[in-house]
N, CA, C and O atoms as a DFTB+ gen file, in Angstrom:
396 C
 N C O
     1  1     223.033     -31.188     112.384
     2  2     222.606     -32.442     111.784
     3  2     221.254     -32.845     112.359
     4  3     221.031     -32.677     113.558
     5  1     220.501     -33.282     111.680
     6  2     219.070     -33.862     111.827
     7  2     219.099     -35.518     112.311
     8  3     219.521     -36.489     111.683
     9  1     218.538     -35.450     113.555
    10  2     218.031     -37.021     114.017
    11  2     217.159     -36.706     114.738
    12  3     217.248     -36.155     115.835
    13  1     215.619     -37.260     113.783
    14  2     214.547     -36.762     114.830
    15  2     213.594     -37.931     113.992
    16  3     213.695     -38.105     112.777
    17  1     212.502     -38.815     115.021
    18  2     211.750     -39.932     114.541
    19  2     210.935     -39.618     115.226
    20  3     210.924     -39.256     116.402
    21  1     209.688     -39.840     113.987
    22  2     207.992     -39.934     114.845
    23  2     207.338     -41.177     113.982
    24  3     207.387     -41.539     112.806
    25  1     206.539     -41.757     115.496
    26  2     206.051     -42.713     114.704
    27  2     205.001     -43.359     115.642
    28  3     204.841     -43.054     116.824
    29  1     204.394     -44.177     115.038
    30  2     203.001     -44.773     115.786
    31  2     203.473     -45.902     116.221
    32  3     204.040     -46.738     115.518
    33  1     203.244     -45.992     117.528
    34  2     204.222     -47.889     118.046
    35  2     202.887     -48.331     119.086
    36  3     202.103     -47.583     119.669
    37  1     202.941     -49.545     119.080
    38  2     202.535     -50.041     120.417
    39  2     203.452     -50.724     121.220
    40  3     203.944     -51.787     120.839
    41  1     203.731     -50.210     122.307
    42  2     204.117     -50.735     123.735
    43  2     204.090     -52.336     123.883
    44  3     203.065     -52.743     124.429
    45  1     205.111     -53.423     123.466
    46  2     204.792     -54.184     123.354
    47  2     205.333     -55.051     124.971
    48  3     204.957     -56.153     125.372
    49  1     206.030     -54.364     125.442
    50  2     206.875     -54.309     126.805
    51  2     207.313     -53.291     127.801
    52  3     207.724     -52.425     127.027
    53  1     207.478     -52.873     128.846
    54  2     207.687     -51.718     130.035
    55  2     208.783     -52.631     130.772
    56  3     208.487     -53.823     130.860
    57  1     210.061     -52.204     131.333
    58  2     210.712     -52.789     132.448
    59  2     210.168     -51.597     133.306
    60  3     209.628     -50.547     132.958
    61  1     210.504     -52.125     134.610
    62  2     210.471     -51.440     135.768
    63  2     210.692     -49.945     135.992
    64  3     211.740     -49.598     135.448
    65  1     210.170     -49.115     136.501
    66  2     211.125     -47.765     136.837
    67  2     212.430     -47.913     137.025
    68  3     212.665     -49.083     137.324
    69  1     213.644     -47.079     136.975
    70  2     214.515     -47.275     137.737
    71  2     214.725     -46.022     137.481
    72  3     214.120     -45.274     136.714
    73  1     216.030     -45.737     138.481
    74  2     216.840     -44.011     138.272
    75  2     218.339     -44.644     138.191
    76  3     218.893     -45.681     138.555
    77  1     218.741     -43.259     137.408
    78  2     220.394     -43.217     136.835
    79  2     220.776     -42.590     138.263
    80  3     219.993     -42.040     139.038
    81  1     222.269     -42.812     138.454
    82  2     223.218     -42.370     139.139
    83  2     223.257     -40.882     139.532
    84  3     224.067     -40.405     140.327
    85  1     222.117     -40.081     138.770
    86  2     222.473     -38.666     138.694
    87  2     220.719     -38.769     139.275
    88  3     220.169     -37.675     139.148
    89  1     219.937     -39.694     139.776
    90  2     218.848     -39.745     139.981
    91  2     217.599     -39.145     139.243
    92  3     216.574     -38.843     139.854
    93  1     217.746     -38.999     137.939
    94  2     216.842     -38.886     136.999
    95  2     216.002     -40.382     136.383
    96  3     216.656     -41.256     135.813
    97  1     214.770     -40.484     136.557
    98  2     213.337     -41.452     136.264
    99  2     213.996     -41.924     134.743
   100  3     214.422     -41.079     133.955
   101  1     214.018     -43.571     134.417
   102  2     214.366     -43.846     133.482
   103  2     213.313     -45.130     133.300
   104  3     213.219     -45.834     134.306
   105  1     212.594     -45.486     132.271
   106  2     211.762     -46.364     131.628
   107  2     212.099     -47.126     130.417
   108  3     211.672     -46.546     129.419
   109  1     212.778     -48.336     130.127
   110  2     212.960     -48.789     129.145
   111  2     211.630     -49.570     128.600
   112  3     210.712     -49.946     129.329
   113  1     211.691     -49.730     127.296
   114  2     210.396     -50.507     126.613
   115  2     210.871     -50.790     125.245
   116  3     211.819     -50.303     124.628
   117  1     209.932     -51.758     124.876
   118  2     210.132     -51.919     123.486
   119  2     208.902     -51.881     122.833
   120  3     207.824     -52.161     123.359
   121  1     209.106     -51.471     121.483
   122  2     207.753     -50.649     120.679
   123  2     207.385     -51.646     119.650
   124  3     208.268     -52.433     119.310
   125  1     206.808     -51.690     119.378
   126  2     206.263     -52.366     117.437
   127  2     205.782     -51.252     117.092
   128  3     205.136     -50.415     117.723
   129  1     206.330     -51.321     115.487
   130  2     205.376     -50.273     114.409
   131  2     205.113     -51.332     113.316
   132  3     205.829     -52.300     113.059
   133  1     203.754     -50.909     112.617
   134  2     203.294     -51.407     111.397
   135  2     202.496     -50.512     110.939
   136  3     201.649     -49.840     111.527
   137  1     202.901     -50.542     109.535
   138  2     202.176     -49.918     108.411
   139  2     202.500     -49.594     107.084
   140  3     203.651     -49.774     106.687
   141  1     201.694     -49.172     106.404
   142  2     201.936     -49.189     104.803
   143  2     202.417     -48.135     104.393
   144  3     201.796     -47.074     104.345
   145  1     203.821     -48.337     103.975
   146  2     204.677     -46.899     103.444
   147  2     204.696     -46.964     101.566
   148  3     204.673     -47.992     100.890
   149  1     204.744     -45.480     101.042
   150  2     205.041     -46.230      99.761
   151  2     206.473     -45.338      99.801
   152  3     206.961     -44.452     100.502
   153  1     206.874     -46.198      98.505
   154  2     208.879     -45.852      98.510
   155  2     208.623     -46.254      96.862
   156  3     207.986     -47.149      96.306
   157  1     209.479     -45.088      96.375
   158  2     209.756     -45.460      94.781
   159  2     208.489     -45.898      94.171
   160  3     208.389     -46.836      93.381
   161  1     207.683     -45.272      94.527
   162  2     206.088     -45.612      93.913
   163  2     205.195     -46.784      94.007
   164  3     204.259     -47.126      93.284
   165  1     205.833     -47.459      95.343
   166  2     205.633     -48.875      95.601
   167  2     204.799     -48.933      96.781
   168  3     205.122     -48.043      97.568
   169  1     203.852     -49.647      97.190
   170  2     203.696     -49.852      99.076
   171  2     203.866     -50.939      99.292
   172  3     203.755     -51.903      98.535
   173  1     204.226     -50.879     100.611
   174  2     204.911     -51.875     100.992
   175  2     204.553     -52.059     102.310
   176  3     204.839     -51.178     103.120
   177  1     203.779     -53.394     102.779
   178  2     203.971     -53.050     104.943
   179  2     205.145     -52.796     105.028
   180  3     206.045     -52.943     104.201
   181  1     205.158     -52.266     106.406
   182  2     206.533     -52.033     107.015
   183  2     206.442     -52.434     108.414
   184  3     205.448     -51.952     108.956
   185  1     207.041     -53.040     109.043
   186  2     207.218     -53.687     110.586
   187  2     208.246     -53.895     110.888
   188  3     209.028     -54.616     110.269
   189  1     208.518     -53.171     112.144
   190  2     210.074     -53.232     113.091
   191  2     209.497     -53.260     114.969
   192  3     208.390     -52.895     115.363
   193  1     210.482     -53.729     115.714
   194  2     210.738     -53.762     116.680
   195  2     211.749     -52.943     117.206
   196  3     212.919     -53.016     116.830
   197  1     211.327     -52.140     118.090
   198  2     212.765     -50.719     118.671
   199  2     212.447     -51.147     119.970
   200  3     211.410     -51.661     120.391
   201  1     213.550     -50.843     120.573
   202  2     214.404     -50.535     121.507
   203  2     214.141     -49.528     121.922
   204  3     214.491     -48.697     121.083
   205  1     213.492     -48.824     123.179
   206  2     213.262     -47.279     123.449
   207  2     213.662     -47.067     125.066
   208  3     213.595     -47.975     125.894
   209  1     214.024     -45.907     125.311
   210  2     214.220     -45.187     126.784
   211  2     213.522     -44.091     126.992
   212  3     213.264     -43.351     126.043
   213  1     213.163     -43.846     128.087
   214  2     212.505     -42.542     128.153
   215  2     212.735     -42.206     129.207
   216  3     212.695     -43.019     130.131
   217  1     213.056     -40.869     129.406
   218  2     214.005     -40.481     130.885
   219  2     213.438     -39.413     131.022
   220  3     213.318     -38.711     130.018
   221  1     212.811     -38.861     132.530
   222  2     212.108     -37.751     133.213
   223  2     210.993     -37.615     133.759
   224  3     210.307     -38.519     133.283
   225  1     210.315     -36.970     134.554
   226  2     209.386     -37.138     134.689
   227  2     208.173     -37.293     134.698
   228  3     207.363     -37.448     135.612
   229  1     208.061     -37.229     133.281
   230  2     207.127     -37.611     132.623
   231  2     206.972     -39.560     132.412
   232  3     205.941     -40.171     132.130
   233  1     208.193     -40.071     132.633
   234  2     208.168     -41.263     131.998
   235  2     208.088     -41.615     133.952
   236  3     207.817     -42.790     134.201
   237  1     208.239     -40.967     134.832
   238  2     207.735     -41.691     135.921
   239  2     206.403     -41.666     136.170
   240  3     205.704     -42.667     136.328
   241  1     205.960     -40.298     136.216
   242  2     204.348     -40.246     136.097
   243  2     203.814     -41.275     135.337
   244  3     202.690     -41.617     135.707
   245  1     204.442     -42.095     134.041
   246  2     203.112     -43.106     133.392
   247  2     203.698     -44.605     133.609
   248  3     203.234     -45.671     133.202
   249  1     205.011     -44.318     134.475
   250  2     205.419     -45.749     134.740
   251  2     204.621     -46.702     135.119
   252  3     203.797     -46.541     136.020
   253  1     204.820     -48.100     134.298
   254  2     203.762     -48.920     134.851
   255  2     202.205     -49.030     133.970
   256  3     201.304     -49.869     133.990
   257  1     202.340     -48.179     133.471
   258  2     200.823     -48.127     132.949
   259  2     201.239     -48.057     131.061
   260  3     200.502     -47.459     130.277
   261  1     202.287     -48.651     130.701
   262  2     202.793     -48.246     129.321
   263  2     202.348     -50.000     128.053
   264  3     202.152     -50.238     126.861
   265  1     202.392     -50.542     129.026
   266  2     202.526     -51.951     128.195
   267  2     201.196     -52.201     127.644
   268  3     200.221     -52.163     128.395
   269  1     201.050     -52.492     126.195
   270  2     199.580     -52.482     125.779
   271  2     199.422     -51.334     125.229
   272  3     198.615     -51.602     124.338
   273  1     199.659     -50.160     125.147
   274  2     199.018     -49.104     125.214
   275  2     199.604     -48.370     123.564
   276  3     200.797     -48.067     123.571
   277  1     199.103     -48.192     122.701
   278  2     199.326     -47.101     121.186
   279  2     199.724     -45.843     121.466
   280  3     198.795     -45.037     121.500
   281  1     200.685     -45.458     121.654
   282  2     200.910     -44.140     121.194
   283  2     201.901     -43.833     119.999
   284  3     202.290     -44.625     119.141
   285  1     202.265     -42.295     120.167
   286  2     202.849     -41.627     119.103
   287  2     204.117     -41.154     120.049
   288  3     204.075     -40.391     121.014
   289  1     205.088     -41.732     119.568
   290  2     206.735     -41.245     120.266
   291  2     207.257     -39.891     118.914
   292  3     206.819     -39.682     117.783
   293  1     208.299     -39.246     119.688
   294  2     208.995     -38.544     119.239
   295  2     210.217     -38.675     119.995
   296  3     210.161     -38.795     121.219
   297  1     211.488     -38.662     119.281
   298  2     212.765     -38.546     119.712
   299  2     213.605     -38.916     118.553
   300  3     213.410     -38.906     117.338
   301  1     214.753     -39.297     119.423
   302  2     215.877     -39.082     118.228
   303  2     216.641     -40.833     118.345
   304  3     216.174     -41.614     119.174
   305  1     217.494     -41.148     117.676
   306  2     218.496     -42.563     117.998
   307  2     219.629     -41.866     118.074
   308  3     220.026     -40.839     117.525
   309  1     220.279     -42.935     119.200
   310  2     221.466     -43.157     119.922
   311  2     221.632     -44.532     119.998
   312  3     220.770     -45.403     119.884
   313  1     223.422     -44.703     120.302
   314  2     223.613     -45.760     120.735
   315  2     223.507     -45.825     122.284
   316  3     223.757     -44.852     122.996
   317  1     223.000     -47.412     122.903
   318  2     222.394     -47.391     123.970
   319  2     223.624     -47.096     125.394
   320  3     223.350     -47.146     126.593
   321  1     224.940     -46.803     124.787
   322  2     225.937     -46.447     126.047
   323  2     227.215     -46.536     125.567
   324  3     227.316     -47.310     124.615
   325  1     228.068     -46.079     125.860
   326  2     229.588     -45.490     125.158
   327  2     229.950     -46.978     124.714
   328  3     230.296     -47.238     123.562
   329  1     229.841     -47.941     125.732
   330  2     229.994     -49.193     125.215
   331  2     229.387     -50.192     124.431
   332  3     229.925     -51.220     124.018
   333  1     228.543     -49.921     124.304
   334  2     227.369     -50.513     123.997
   335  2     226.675     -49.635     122.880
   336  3     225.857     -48.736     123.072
   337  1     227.322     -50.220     121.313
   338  2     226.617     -49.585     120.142
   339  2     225.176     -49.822     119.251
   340  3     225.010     -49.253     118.172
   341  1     224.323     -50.589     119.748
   342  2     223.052     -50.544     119.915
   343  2     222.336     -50.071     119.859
   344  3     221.764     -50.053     120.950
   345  1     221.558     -49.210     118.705
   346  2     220.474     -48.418     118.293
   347  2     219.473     -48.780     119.171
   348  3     219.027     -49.903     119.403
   349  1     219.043     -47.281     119.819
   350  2     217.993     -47.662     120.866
   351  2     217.327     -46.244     120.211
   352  3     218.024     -45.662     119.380
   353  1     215.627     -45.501     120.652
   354  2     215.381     -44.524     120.560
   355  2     215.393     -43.891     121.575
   356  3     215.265     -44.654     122.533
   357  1     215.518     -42.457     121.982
   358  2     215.491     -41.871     123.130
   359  2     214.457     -40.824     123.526
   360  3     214.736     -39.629     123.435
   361  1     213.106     -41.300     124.025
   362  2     212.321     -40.353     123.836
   363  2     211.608     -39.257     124.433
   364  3     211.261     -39.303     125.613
   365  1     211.388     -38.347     123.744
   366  2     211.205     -36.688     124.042
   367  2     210.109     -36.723     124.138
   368  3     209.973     -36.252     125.267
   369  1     208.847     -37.003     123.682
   370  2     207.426     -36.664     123.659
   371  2     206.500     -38.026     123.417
   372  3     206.543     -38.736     122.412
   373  1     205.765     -38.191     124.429
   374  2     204.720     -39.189     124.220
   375  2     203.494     -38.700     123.844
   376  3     203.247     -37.599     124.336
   377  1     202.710     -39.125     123.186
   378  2     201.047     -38.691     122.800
   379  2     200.176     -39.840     123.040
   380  3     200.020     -40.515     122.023
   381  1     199.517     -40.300     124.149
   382  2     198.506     -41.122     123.760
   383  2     197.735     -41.451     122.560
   384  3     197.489     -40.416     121.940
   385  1     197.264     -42.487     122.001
   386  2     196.738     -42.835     120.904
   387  2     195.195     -43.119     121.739
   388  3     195.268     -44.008     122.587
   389  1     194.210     -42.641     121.623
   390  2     192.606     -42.784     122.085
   391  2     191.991     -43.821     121.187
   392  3     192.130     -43.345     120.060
   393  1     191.424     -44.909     121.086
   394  2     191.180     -45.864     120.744
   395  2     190.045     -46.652     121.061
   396  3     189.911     -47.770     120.563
Protein backbone atom coordinates (compact mmCIF):
# COMPACT_ATOMS: atom_id res chain seq x y z
CA UNK A 1 0.00 0.00 0.00
CA UNK A 2 1.11 3.54 -0.88
CA UNK A 3 1.51 6.42 1.84
CA UNK A 4 3.99 8.75 0.69
CA UNK A 5 3.59 12.96 0.80
CA UNK A 6 5.73 15.68 -0.71
CA UNK A 7 5.19 19.00 -0.30
CA UNK A 8 6.44 22.61 0.12
CA UNK A 9 5.74 23.82 3.91
CA UNK A 10 7.12 26.48 5.95
CA UNK A 11 8.21 25.74 9.45
CA UNK A 12 5.82 27.64 11.23
CA UNK A 13 7.04 26.15 14.77
CA UNK A 14 10.18 23.70 16.19
CA UNK A 15 9.72 22.20 19.88
CA UNK A 16 12.81 21.37 21.51
CA UNK A 17 15.11 18.34 20.73
CA UNK A 18 14.23 15.53 22.70
CA UNK A 19 15.09 11.58 22.51
CA UNK A 20 12.69 8.49 22.70
CA UNK A 21 13.25 5.82 25.25
CA UNK A 22 15.25 3.81 22.71
CA UNK A 23 17.43 7.15 22.53
CA UNK A 24 16.87 8.07 18.99
CA UNK A 25 16.84 12.39 18.14
CA UNK A 26 13.17 13.36 17.80
CA UNK A 27 11.94 17.02 16.52
CA UNK A 28 8.37 17.88 16.49
CA UNK A 29 7.07 20.98 14.33
CA UNK A 30 4.34 22.21 12.64
CA UNK A 31 4.30 23.12 8.85
CA UNK A 32 1.96 25.45 6.67
CA UNK A 33 1.43 24.71 2.99
CA UNK A 34 -0.15 27.07 0.41
CA UNK A 35 -0.85 26.91 -3.03
CA UNK A 36 -2.81 26.66 -6.14
CA UNK A 37 -3.97 23.13 -7.03
CA UNK A 38 -6.33 22.48 -9.89
CA UNK A 39 -8.96 19.47 -9.22
CA UNK A 40 -11.76 18.65 -11.74
CA UNK A 41 -10.54 21.42 -13.98
CA UNK A 42 -10.84 23.97 -11.31
CA UNK A 43 -7.98 25.97 -9.17
CA UNK A 44 -8.34 26.44 -6.19
CA UNK A 45 -5.76 27.85 -3.15
CA UNK A 46 -5.14 25.25 -0.97
CA UNK A 47 -3.90 25.82 2.78
CA UNK A 48 -3.42 23.39 5.70
CA UNK A 49 -1.58 23.19 8.89
CA UNK A 50 0.31 19.58 9.73
CA UNK A 51 1.50 18.21 12.46
CA UNK A 52 5.10 16.75 11.71
CA UNK A 53 7.97 14.54 13.52
CA UNK A 54 11.16 13.92 12.39
CA UNK A 55 13.32 11.36 14.03
CA UNK A 56 17.30 10.79 13.48
CA UNK A 57 20.03 12.31 12.99
CA UNK A 58 19.54 14.31 10.68
CA UNK A 59 16.68 16.10 12.55
CA UNK A 60 19.37 16.62 15.43
CA UNK A 61 21.98 18.07 13.27
CA UNK A 62 19.28 20.99 12.17
CA UNK A 63 17.65 21.12 15.55
CA UNK A 64 16.94 24.50 16.48
CA UNK A 65 17.56 26.12 13.33
CA UNK A 66 14.00 24.86 11.66
CA UNK A 67 11.45 27.63 12.59
CA UNK A 68 11.04 30.18 9.73
CA UNK A 69 12.69 28.27 7.35
CA UNK A 70 10.81 26.75 3.55
CA UNK A 71 11.54 23.56 2.78
CA UNK A 72 10.41 20.47 0.88
CA UNK A 73 9.41 17.37 3.33
CA UNK A 74 8.94 13.90 2.25
CA UNK A 75 7.32 11.16 4.34
CA UNK A 76 4.43 9.31 4.96
CA UNK A 77 1.12 9.82 7.76
CA UNK A 78 0.61 8.04 10.83
CA UNK A 79 -1.29 8.27 13.73
CA UNK A 80 0.70 10.21 16.35
CA UNK A 81 0.79 6.95 19.02
CA UNK A 82 -1.20 3.66 19.57
CA UNK A 83 -3.29 5.93 21.67
CA UNK A 84 -3.45 8.76 20.24
CA UNK A 85 -5.22 8.75 16.61
CA UNK A 86 -4.04 11.99 15.29
CA UNK A 87 -2.72 12.43 11.85
CA UNK A 88 0.70 13.64 12.20
CA UNK A 89 3.46 13.37 9.18
CA UNK A 90 6.54 11.41 9.77
CA UNK A 91 9.44 12.64 8.05
CA UNK A 92 12.05 10.91 5.83
CA UNK A 93 13.74 13.64 3.80
CA UNK A 94 14.21 17.33 4.24
CA UNK A 95 15.38 19.67 1.26
CA UNK A 96 16.09 23.17 2.02
CA UNK A 97 14.16 25.69 -0.01
CA UNK A 98 17.12 28.62 -1.08
CA UNK A 99 15.34 31.80 -1.16
Amino acid sequence: MQNRLVLTVTVEREDALRYTPAGLPVVEMWLKHQSRQTAGGFERDVACDIQAVWIGDDARKHSGKLAGQVINVTGFLGQRSLRNPRLVLNIEYVEFVKG
